[in-house]
Backbone as JSON, one array per atom type, in Angstrom:
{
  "sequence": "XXXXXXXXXXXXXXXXXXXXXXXXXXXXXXXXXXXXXXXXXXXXXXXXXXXXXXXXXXXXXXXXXXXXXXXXXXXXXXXXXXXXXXXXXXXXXXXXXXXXXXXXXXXXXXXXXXXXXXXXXXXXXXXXXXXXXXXXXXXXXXXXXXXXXXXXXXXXXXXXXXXXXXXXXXXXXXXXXXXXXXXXXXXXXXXXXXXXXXXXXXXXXXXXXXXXXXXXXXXXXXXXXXXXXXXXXXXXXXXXXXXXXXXXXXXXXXXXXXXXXXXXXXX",
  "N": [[8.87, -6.8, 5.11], [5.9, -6.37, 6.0], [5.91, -5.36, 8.6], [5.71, -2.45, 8.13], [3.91, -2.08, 6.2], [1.22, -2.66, 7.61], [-1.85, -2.25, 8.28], [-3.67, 0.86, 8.95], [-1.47, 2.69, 10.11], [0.72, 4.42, 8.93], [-0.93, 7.01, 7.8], [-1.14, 9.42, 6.22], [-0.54, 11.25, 3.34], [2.81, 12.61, 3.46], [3.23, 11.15, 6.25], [3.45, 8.69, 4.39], [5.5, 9.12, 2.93], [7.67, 9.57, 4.8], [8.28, 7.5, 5.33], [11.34, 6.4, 5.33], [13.0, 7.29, 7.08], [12.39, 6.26, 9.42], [13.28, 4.98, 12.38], [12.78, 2.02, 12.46], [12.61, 1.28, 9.6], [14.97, 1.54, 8.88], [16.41, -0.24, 10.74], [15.65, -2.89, 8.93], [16.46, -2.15, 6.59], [18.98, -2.35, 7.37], [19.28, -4.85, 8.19], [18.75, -6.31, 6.02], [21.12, -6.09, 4.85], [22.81, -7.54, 6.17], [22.1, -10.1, 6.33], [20.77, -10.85, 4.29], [22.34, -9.46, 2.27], [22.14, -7.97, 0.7], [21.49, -4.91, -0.9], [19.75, -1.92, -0.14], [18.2, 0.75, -1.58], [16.46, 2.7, -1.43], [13.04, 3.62, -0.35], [9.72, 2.96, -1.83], [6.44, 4.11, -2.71], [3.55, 2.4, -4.58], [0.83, 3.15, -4.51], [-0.92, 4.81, -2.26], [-3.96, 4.36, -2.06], [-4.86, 2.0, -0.69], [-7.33, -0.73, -1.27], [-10.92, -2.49, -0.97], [-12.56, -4.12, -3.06], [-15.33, -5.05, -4.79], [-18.47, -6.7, -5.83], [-20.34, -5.15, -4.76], [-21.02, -2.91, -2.39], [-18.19, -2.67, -0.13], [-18.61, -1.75, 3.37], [-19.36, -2.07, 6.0], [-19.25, -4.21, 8.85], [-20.78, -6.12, 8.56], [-20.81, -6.51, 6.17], [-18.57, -8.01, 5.06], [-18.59, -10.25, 6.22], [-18.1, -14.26, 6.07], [-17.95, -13.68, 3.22], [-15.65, -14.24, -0.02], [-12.41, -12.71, -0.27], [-10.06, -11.57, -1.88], [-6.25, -11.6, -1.27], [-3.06, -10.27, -0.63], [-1.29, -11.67, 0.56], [-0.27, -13.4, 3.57], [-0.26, -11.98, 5.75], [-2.05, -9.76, 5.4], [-4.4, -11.29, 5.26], [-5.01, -11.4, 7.98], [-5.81, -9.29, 8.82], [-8.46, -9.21, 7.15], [-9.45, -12.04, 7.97], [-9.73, -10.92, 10.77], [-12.04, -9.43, 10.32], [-14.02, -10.83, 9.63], [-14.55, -12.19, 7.07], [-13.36, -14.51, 4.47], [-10.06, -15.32, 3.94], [-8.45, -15.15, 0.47], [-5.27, -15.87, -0.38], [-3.93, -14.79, -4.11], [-2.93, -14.34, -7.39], [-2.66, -11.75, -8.9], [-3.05, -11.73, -11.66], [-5.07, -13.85, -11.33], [-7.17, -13.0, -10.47], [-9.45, -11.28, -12.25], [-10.67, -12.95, -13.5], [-11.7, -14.85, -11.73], [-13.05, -13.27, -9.92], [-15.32, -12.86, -12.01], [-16.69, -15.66, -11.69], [-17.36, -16.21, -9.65], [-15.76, -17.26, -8.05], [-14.38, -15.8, -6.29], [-15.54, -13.4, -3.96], [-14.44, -10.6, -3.74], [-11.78, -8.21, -3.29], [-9.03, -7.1, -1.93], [-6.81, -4.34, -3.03], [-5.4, -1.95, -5.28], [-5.61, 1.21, -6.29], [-5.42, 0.64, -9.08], [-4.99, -1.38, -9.29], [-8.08, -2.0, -8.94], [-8.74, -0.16, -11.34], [-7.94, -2.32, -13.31], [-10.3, -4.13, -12.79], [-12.55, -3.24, -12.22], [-15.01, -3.88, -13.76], [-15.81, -6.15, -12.85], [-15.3, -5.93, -10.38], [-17.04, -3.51, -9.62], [-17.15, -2.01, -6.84], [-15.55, 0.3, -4.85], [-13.7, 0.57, -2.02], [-12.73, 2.47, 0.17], [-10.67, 3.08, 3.15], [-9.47, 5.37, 4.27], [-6.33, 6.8, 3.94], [-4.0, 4.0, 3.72], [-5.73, 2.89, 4.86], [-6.47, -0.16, 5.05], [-4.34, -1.68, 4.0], [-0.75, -0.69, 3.75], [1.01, 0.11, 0.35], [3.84, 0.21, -0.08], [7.3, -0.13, -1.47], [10.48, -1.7, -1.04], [13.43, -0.86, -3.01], [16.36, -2.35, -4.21], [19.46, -3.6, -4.6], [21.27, -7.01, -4.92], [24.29, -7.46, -3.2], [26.66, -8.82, -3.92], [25.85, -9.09, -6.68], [26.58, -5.87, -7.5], [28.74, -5.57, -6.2], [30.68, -6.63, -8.39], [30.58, -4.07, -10.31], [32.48, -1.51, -11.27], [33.86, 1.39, -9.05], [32.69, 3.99, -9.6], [30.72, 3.63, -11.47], [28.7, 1.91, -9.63], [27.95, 4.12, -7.71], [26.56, 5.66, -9.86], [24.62, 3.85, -10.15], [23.4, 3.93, -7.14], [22.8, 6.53, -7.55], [21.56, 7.5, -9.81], [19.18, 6.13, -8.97], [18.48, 6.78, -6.37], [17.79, 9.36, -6.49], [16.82, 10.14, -8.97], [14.9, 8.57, -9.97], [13.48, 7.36, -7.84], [12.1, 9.93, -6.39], [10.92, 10.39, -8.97], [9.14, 8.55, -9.4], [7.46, 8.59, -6.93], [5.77, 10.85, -7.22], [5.03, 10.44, -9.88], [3.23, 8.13, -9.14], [1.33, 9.36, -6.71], [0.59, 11.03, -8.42], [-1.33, 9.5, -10.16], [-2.89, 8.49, -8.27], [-4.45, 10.28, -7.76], [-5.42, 11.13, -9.94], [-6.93, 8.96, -10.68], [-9.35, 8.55, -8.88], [-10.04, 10.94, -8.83], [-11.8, 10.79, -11.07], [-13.09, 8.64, -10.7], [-14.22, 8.88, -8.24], [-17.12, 8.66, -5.99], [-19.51, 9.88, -4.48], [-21.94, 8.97, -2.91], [-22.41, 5.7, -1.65], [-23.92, 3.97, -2.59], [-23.82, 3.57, -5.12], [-21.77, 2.79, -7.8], [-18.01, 3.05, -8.05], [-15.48, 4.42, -6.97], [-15.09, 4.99, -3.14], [-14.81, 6.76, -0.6], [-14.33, 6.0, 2.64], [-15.32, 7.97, 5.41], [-13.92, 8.84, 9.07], [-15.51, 7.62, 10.66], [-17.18, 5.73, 9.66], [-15.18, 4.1, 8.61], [-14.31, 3.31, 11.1], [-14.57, 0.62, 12.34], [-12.62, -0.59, 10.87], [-10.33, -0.04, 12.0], [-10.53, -0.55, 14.77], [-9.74, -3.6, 14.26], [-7.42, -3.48, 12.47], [-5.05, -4.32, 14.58], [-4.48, -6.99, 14.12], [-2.83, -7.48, 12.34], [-0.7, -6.77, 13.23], [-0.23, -8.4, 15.39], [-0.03, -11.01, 13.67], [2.38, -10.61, 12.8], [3.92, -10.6, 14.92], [3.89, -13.12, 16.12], [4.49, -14.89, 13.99], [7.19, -14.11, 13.71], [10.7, -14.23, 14.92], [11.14, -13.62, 18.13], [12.5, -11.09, 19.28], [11.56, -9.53, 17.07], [9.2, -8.29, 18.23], [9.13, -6.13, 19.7], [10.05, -4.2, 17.8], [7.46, -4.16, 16.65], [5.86, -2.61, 18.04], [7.67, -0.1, 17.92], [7.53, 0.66, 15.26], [4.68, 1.13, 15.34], [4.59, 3.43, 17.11], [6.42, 5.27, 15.88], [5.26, 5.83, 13.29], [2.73, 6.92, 14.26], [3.39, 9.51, 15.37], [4.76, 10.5, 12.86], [2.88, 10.64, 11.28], [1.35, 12.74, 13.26], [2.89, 14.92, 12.97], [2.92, 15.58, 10.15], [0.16, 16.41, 8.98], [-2.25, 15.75, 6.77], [-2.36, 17.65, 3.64], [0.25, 19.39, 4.57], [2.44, 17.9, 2.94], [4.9, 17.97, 0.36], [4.91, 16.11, -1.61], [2.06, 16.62, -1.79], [1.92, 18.73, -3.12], [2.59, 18.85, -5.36], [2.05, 19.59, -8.94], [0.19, 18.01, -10.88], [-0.44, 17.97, -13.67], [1.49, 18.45, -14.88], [2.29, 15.68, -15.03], [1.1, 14.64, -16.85], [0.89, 14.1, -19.21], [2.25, 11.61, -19.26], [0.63, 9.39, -18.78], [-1.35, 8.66, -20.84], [0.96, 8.82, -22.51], [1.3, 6.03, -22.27], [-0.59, 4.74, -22.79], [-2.44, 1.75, -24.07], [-3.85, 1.98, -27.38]],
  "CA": [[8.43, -5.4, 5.12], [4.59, -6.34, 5.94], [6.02, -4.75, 9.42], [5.75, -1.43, 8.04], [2.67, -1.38, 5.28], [-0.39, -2.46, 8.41], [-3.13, -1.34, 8.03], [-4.31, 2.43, 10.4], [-0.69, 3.17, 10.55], [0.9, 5.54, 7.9], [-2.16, 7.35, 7.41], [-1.17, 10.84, 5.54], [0.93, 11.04, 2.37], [3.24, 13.06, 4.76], [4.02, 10.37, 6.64], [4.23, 7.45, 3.96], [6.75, 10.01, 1.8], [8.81, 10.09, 5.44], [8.53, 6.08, 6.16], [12.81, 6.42, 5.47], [13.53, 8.5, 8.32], [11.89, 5.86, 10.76], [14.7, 3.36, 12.91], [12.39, 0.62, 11.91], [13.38, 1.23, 8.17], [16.82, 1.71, 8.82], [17.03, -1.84, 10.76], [15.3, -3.56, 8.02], [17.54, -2.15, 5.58], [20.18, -2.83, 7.97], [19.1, -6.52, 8.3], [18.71, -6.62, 4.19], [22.45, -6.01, 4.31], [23.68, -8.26, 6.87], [21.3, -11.44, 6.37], [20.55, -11.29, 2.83], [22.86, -9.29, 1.24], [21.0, -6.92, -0.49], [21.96, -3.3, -0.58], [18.44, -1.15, -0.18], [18.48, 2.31, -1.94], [15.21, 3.62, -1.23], [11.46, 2.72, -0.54], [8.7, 4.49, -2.88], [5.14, 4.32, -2.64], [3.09, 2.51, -5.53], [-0.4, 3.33, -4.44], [-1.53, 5.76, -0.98], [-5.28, 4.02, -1.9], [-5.56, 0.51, -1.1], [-9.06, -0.37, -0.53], [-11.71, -3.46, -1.27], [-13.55, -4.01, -4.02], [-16.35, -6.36, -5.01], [-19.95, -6.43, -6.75], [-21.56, -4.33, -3.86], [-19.83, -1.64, -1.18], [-17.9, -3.53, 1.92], [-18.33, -0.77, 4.71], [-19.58, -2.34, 7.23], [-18.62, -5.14, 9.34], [-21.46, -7.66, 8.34], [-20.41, -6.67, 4.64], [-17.05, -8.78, 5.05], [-18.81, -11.72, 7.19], [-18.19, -14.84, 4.92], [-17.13, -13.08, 1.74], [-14.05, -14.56, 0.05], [-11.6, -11.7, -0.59], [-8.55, -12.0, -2.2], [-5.76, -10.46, -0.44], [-1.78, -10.46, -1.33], [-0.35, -12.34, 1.6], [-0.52, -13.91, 4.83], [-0.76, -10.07, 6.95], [-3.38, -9.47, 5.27], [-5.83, -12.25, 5.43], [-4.92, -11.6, 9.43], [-7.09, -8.27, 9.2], [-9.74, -9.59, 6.5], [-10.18, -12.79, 8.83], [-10.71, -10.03, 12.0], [-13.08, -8.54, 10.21], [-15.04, -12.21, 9.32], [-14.46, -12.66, 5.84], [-12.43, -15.87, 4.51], [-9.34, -14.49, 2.67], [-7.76, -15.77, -0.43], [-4.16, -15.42, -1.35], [-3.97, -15.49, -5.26], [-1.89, -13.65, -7.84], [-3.16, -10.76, -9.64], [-3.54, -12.3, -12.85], [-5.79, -14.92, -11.47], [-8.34, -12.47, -9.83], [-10.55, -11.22, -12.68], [-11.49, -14.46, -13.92], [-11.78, -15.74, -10.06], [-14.73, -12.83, -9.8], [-16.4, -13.34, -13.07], [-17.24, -17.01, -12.12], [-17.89, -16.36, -8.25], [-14.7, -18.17, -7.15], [-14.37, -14.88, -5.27], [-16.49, -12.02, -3.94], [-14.22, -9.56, -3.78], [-10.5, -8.0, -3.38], [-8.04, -6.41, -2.0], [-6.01, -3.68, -4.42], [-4.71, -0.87, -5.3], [-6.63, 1.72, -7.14], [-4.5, 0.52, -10.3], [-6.23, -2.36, -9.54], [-9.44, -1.39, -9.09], [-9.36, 0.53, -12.73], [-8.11, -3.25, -14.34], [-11.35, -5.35, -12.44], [-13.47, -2.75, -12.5], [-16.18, -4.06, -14.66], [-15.91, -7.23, -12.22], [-15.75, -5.41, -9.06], [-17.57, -1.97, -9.24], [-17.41, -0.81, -5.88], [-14.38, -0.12, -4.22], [-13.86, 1.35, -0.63], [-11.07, 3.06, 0.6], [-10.97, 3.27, 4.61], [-8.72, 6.65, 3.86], [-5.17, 6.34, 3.31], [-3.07, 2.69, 4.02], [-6.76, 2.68, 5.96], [-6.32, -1.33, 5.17], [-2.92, -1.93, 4.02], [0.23, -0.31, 2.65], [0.95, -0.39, -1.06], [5.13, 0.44, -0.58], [8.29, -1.19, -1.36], [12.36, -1.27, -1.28], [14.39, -1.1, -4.38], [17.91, -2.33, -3.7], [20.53, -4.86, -5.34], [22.23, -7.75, -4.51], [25.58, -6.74, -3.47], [27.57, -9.63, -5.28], [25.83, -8.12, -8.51], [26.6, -4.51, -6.96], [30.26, -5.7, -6.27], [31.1, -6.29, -9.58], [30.76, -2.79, -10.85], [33.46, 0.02, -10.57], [33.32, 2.4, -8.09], [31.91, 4.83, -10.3], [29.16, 2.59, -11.73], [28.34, 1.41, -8.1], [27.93, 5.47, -7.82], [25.92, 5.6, -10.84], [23.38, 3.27, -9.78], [22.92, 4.31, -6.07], [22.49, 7.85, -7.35], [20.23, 7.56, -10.82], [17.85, 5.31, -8.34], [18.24, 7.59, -5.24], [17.79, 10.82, -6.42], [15.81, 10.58, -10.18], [13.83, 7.06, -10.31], [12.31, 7.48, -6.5], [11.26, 10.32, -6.52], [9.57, 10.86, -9.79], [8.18, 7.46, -9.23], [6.6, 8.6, -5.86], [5.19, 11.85, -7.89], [3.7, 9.74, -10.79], [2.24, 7.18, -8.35], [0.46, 10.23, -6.36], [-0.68, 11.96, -9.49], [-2.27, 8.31, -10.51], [-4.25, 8.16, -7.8], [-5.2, 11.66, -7.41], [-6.54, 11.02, -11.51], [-8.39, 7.73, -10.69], [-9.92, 8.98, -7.5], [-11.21, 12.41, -9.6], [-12.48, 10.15, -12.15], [-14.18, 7.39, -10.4], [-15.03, 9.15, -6.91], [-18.54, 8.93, -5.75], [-19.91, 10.39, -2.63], [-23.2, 8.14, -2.55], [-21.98, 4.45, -1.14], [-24.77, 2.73, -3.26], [-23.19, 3.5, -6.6], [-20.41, 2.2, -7.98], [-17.08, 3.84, -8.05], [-14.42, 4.79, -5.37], [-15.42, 5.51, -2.0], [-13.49, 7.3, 0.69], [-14.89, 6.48, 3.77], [-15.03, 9.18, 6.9], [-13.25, 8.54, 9.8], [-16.68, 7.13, 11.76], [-17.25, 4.94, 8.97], [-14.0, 3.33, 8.97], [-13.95, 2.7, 12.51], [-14.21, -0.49, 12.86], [-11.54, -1.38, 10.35], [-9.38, 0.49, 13.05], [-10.6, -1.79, 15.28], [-9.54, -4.71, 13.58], [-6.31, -3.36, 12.48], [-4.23, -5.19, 15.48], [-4.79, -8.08, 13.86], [-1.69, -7.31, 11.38], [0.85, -6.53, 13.93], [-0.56, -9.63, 16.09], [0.36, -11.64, 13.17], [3.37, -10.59, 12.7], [4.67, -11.23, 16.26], [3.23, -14.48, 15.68], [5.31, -15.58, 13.09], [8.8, -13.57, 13.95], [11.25, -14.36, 16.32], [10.53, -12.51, 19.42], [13.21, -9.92, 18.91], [10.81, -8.46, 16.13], [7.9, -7.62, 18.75], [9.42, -4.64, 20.18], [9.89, -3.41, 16.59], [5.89, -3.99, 15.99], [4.95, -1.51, 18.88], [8.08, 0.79, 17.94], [7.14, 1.38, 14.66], [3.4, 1.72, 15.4], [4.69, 4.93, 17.87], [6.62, 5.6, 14.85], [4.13, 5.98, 12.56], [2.04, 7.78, 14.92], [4.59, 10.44, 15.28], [5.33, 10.85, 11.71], [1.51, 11.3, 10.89], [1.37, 13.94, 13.65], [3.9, 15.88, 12.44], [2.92, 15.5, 8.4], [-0.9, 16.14, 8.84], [-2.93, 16.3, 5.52], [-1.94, 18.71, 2.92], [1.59, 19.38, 4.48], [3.78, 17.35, 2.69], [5.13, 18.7, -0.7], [3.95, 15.58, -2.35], [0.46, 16.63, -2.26], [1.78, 20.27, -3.56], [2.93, 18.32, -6.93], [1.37, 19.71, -10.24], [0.08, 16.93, -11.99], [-0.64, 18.79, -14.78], [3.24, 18.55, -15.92], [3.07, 14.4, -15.37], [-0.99, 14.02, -17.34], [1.49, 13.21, -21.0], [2.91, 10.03, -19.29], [-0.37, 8.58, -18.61], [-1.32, 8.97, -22.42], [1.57, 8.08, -23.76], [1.86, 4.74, -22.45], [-1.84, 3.72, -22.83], [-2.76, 1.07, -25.53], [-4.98, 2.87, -28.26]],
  "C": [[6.97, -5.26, 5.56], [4.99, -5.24, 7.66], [5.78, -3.13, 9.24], [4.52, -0.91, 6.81], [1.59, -1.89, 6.46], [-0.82, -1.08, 7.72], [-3.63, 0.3, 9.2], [-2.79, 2.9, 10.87], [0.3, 4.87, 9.91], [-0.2, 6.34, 7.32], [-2.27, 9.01, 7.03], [0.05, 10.97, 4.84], [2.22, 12.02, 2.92], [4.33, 12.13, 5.38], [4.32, 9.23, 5.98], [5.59, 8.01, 3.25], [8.23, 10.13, 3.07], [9.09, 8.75, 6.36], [10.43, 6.01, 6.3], [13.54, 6.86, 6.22], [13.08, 7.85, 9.64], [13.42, 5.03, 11.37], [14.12, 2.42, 12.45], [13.05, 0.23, 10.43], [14.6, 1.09, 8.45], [17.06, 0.0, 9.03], [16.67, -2.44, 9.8], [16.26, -3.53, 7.08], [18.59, -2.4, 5.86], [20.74, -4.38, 7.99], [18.93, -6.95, 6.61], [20.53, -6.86, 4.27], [23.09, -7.0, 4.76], [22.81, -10.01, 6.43], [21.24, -11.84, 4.87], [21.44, -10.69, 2.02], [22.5, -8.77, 0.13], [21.24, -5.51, 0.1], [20.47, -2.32, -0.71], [18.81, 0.55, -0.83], [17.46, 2.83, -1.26], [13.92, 2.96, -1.16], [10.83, 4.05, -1.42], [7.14, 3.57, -2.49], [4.44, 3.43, -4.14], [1.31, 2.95, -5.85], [-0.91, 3.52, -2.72], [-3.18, 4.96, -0.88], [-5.74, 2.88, -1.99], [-6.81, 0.58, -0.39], [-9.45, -1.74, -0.97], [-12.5, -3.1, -2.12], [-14.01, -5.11, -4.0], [-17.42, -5.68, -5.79], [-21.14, -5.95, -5.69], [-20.47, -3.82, -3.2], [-20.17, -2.63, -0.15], [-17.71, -2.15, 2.46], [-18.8, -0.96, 6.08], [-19.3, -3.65, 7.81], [-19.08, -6.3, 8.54], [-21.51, -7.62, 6.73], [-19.25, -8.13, 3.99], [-17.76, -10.22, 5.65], [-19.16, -12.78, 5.73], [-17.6, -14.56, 3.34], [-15.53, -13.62, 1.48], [-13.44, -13.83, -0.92], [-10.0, -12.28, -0.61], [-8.12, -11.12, -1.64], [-4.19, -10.77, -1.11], [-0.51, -11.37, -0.63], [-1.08, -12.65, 3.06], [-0.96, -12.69, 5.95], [-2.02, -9.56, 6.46], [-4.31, -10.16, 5.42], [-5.71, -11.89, 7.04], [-6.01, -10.25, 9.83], [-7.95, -8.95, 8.16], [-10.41, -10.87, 7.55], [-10.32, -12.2, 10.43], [-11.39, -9.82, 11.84], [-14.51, -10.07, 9.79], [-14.98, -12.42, 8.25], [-13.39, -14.13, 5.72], [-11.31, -15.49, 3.38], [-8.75, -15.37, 2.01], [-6.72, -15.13, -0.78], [-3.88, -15.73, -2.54], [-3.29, -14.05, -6.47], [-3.12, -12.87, -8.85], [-4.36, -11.0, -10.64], [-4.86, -13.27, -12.75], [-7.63, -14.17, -11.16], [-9.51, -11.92, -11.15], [-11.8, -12.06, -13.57], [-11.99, -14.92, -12.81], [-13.58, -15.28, -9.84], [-15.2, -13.19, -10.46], [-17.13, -14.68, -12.63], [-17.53, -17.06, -11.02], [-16.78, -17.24, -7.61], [-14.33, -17.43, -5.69], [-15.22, -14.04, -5.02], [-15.67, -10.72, -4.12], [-12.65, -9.58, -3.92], [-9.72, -7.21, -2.87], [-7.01, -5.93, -3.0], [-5.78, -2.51, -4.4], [-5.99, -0.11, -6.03], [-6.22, 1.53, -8.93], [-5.05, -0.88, -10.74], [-7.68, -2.49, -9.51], [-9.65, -1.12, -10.76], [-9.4, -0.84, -13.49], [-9.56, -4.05, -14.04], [-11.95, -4.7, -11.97], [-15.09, -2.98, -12.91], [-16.81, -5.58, -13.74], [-16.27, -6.84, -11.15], [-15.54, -4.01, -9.29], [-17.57, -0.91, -8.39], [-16.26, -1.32, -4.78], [-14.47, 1.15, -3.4], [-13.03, 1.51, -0.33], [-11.26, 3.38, 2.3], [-9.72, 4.58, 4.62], [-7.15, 5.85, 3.47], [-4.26, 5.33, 4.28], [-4.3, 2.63, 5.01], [-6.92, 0.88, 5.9], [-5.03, -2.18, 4.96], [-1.85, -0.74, 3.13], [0.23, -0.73, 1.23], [2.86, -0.03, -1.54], [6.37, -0.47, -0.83], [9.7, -0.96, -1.33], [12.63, -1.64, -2.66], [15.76, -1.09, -3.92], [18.41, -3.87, -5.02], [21.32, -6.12, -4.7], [23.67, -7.05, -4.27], [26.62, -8.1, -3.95], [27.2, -8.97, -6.71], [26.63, -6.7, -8.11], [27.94, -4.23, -7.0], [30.95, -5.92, -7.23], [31.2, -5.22, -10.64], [31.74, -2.11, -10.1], [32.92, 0.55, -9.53], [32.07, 3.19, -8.54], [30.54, 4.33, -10.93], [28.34, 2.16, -10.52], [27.62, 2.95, -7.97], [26.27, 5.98, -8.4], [24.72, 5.24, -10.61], [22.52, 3.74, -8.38], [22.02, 6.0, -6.83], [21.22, 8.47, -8.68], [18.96, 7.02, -9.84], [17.48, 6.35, -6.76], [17.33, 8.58, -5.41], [16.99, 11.15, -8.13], [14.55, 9.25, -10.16], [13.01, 7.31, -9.12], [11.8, 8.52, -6.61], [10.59, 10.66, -7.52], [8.88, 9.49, -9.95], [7.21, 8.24, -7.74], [6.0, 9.94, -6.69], [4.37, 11.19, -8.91], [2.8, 8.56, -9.56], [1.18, 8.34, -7.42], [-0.17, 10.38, -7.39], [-1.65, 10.96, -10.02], [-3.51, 8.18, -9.7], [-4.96, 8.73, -7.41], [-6.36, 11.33, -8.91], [-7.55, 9.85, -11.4], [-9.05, 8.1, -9.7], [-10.69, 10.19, -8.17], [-12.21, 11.51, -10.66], [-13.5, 9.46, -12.23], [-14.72, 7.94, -9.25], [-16.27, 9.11, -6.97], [-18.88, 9.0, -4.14], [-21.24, 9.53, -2.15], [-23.02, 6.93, -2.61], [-22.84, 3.37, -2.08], [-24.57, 2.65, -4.73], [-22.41, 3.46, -6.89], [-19.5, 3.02, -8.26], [-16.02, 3.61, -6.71], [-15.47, 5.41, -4.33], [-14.67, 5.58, -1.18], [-14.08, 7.09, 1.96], [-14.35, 7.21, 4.49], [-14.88, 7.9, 7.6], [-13.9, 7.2, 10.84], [-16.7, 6.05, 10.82], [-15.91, 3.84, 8.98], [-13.52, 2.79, 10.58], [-13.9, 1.29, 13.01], [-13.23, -1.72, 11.8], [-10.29, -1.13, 11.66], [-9.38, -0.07, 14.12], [-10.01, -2.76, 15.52], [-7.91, -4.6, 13.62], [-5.13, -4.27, 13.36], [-3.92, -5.89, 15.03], [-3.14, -8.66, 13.12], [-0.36, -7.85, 12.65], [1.04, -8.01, 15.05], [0.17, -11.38, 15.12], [1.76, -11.7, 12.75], [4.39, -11.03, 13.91], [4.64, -12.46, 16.14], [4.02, -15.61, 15.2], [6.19, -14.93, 12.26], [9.26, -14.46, 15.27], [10.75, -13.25, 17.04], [10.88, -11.47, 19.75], [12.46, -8.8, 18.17], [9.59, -7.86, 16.66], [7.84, -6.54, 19.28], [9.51, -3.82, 18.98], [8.42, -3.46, 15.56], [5.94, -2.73, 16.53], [6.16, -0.52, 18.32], [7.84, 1.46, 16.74], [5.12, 1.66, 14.17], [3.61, 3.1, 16.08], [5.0, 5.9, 16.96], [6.17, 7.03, 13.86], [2.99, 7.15, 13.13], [2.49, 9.26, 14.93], [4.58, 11.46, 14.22], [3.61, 11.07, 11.29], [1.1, 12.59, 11.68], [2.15, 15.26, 13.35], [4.01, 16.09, 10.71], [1.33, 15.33, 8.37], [-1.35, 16.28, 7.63], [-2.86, 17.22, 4.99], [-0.79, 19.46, 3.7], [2.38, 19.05, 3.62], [3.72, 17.95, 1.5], [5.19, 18.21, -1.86], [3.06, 15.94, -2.94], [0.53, 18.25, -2.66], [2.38, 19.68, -5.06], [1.79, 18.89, -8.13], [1.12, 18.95, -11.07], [-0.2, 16.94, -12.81], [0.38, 18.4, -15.49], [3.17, 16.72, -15.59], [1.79, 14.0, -16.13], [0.21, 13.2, -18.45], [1.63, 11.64, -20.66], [1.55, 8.99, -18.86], [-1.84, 8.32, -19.77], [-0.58, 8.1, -22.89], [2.05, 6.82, -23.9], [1.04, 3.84, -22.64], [-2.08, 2.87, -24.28], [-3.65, 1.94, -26.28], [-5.52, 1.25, -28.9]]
}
């Protein structure tokens, strides 16, 4: 799926809320069925604001030069090492001990991550939205498990996960990062918090960007290189046609989901 979270591509909640409607998705989920055997229901969103964090603001090129940033996979270190940094792939858990002791400088994350390694890494940069990578995923089943249920249970599952679990998962994951983004935003780059960079500012992640889809050709068969560039047109497309404050996502009242982000916090 790294074919479809790059970085500068889905770039307005709009178009990540209408990634299911691309052909790229479809074959993927098509190729889930036939290769692996996995029935796909739906993709959802877990975070519109990945960004970098560390113990100073990365916004500029010679921020990243050297710095070793954790990242979550192989597509990604392919834009962090465009940009000159030396990336580390390393599991969640391992990262806020990694900073504390200087194993790392910094990180790739979500803003979910950001709030846990926070106190480690202060200043986190957002190149706008999926402005460095996606944060989405498929939910589907094996179909040997899948095939052992009734019809009606088979039913059951497609349609609780279709039509109640996705989308009020893609509604609480917005309203999350609308609340950490009000909370932590800061408009002055030299103090710690979230930062959104403008468009000029982010430019030379956009730059860089290639780097993803370069890697991915790379190390696919060669069949999958026409489905880089088709769902970069895609993408393009689906952001022109779902510009900023369109989609009916970003008309959600998050007012009616604040309880569940309460009532599941430790006291």
């Amino acid at each position: 799926m790294n074919l479809v979270v790059g970085p500068q591509l889905l770039t307005t909640a709009g178009a990540i809320n209408s990634l299911e409607t691309t052909s790229t998705y479809k074959f993927l989920i098509d190729r889930f069925d036939k290769v692996h055997d996995i029935e796909v229901f739906a993709a959802g969103h877990l975070s519109m604001y990945m960004g970098a964090g560390s113990g100073s603001r990365l916004m500029k090129p010679e921020d990243f030069q050297g710095k070793k940033i954790r990242s979550m996979g192989p597509a990604e270190n392919a834009l962090l090492a465009a940009l000159g940094s030396n990336p580390t792939t390393m599991a969640f858990g391992d990262v806020p001990p990694a900073l504390q002791t200087g194993v790392i400088d910094g990180l790739l994350t979500s803003l979910g991550g950001f709030n846990t390694t926070k106190d480690q890494a202060p200043f986190f940069t957002i190149a706008g939205l999926n402005g460095i990578v996606g944060d989405y995923y498929w939910i589907g089943a094996s179909k040997q498990w899948l095939n052992r249920l009734d019809k009606t249970q088979q039913a059951f599952v497609r349609n609780i996960l279709t039509y109640d679990v996705m989308p009020f998962q893609k509604r609480m994951n917005f309203c999350n990062d609308r609340r950490l983004v009000e909370k932590y935003e800061t408009k002055d780059p030299a103090q710690p918090g979230i930062y959104v960079m403008n468009a000029e500012e982010a430019a030379f992640v956009k730059k860089a960007a290639s780097a993803t889809g370069k890697w991915i050709k790379a190390n696919t068969p060669g069949d999958a290189d026409a489905w880089v560039d088709k769902f970069a047109k895609e993408a393009d497309a689906l952001v022109q046609a779902n510009p900023a404050g369109s989609s009916d996502l970003e008309k959600t009242n998050c007012a009616e989901y604040a309880h569940y982000f309460t009532k599941y916090t430790k006291k």
